[in-house]
C-alpha positions in Angstrom: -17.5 86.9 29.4 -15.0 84.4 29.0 -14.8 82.1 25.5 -16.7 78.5 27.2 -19.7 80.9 27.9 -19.8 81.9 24.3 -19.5 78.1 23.6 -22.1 77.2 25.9 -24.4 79.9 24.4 -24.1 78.5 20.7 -24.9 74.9 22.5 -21.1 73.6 20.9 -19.8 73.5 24.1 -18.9 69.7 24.9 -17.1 68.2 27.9 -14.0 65.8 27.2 -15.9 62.7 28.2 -18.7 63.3 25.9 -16.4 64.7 23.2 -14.3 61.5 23.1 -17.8 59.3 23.0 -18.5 61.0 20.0 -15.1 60.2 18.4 -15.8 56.9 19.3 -18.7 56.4 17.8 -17.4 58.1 14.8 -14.9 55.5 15.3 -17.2 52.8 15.1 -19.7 53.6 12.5 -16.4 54.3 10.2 -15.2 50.7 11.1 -18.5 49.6 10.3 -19.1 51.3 6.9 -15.7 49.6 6.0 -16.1 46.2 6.7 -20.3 46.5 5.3 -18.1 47.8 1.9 -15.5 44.9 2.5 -18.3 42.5 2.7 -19.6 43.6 -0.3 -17.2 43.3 -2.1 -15.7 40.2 -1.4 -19.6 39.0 -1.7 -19.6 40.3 -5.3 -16.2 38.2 -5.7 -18.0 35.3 -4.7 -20.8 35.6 -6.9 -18.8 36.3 -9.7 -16.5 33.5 -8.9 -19.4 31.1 -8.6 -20.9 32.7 -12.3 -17.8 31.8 -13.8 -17.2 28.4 -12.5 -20.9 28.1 -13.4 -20.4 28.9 -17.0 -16.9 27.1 -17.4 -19.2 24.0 -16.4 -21.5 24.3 -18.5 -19.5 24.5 -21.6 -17.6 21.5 -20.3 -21.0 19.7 -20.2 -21.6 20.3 -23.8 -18.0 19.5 -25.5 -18.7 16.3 -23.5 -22.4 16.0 -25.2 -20.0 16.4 -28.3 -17.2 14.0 -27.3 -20.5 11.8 -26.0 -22.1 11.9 -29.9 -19.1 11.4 -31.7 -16.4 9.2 -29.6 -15.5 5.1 -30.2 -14.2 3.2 -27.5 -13.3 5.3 -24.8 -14.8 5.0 -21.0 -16.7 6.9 -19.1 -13.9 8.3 -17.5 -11.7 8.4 -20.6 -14.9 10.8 -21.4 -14.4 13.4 -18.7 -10.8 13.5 -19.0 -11.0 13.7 -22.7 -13.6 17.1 -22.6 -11.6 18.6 -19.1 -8.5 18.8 -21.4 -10.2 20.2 -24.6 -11.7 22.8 -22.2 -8.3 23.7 -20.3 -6.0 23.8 -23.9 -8.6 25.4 -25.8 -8.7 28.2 -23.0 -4.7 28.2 -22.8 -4.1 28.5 -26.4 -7.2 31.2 -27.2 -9.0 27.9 -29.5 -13.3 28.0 -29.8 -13.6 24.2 -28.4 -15.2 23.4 -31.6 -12.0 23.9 -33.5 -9.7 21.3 -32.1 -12.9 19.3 -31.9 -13.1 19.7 -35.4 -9.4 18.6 -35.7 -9.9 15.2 -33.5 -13.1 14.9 -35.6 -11.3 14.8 -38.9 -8.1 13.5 -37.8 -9.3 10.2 -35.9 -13.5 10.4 -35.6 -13.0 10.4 -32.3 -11.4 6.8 -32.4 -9.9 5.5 -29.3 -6.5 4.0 -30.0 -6.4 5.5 -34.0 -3.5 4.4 -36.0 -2.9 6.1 -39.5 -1.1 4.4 -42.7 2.2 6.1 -42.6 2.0 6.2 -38.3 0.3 9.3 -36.7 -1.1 8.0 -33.7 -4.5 9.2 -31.5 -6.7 11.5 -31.5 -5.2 14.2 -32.7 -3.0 11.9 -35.0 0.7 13.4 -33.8 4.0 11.2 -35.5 5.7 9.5 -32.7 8.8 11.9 -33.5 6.7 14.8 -33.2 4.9 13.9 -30.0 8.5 13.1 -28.9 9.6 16.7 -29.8 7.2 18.4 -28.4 6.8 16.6 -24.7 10.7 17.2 -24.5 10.1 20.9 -25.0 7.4 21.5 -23.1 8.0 19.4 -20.2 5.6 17.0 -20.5 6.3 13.3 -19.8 6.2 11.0 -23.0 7.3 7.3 -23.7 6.6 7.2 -27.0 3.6 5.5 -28.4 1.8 4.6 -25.3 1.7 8.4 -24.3 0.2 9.2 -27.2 -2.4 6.5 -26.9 -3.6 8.7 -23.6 -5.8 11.2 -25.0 -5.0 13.5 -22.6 -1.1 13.8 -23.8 -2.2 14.0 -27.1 -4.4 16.7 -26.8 -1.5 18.4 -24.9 0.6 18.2 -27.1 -1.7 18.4 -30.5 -3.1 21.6 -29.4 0.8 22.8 -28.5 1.4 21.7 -32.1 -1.4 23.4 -34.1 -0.3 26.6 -31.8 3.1 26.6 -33.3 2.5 26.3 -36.6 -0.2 29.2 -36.8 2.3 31.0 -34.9 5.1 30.3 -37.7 3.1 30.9 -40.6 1.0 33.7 -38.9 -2.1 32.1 -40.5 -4.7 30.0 -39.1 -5.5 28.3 -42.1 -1.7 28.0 -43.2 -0.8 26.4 -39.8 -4.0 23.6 -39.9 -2.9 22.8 -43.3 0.5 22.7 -41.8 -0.4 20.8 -39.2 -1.3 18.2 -41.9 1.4 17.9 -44.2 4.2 19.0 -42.3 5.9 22.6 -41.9 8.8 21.3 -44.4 6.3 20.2 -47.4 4.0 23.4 -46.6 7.1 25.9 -47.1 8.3 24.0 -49.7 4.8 24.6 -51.6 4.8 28.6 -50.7 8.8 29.0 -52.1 7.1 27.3 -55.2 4.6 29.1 -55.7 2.6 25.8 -55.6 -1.2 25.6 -55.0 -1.8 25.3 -51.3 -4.0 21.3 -50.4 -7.0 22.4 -50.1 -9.3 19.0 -48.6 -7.7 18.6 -45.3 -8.9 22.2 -44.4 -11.7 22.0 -46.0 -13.2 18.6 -44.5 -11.9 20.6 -40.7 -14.1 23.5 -41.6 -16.7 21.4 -42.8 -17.0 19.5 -39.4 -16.2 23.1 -37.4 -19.2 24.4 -38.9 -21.2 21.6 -38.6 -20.4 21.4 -34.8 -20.7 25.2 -34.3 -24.6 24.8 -35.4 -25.1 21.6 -34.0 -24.0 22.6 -30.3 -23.6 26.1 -29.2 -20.4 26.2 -27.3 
């Protein structure tokens, strides 16, 4: 008896025709199982895209409701612009929102146009000569004064600021009060062995606490 009778006799035996149709289908359903998982994924993706742009909204919306409560003379637009950059430094930098909120919020009260006696200038109350610095570094265009009238820039670049000088002193508290008096007078006072000011980070903790249970960002 030859071998295709035994293979007809266990019912294995296929023809060629039939035997390529069922690769085919094979074929098929494997192509279909991939692009179902494909699908799937890339709908998952989507989803979690969508959560995230979602919640990144959402917090926008509230450190405007902050900016909203707080802010003098700025427009509508002013507004948006003002909470967008807050949102996008605070993210590039590892800040809670509420923390450089709390810095504009002691700094200027959230003053458009803020002038202080010896010259700091905006929101975020940065010396000309500083601002100056640190646009030149970082690559960001500055004419002086009137660039850091836009709150935008001065965010920019008082967020890069407060960065730096926690970075130096490897102390969040150190660099705030830094960010105050100046990275010369602040060494000066640790080679001394000289108390450290105290109200400057004080009145920003104050307001940082009384923003992080007034709004929960």
């Amino acid at each position: 008896m030859s071998s295709a009778t035994h293979f007809e006799k266990a019912g294995v035996f296929l023809s060629k025709p039939i035997a390529l149709l069922v690769v085919l289908i094979y074929l098929v359903q494997a192509v279909l199982l991939i692009s179902l998982v494909r699908d799937k994924y890339e709908l998952h993706r989507i989803i979690d895209y969508q959560r995230q742009r979602m919640a990144e909204m959402e917090e926008k919306l509230k450190i405007l409701q902050v900016i909203e409560d707080f802010q003098i003379g700025f427009t509508d637009d002013e507004k948006r612009d003002l909470a967008g950059v807050i949102f996008d430094e605070s993210a590039k930098y590892g800040y809670d929102p509420l923390l450089v909120m709390a810095v504009i919020l002691t700094e200027s009260s959230f003053t458009k146009g803020q002038v202080s006696e010896n010259g700091a200038l905006g929101v975020m109350q940065l010396m000309p000569s500083v601002g100056t610095e640190l646009a030149s570094r970082s690559g960001l265009a500055s004419d002086g004064a009137p660039a850091l009238f836009d709150p935008v820039t001065n965010v920019r670049l008082g967020t890069l600021h407060l960065f730096e000088q926690i970075l130096k002193f490897r102390d969040v508290k150190k660099g705030i009060i830094a960010y105050n008096v100046g990275e010369t007078r602040l060494r000066e006072r640790l080679r001394d062995n000289r108390p450290l000011p105290k109200r400057f980070f004080q009145t920003i903790w104050q307001n940082y606490t009384m923003l992080k249970e007034k709004y929960d960002i």
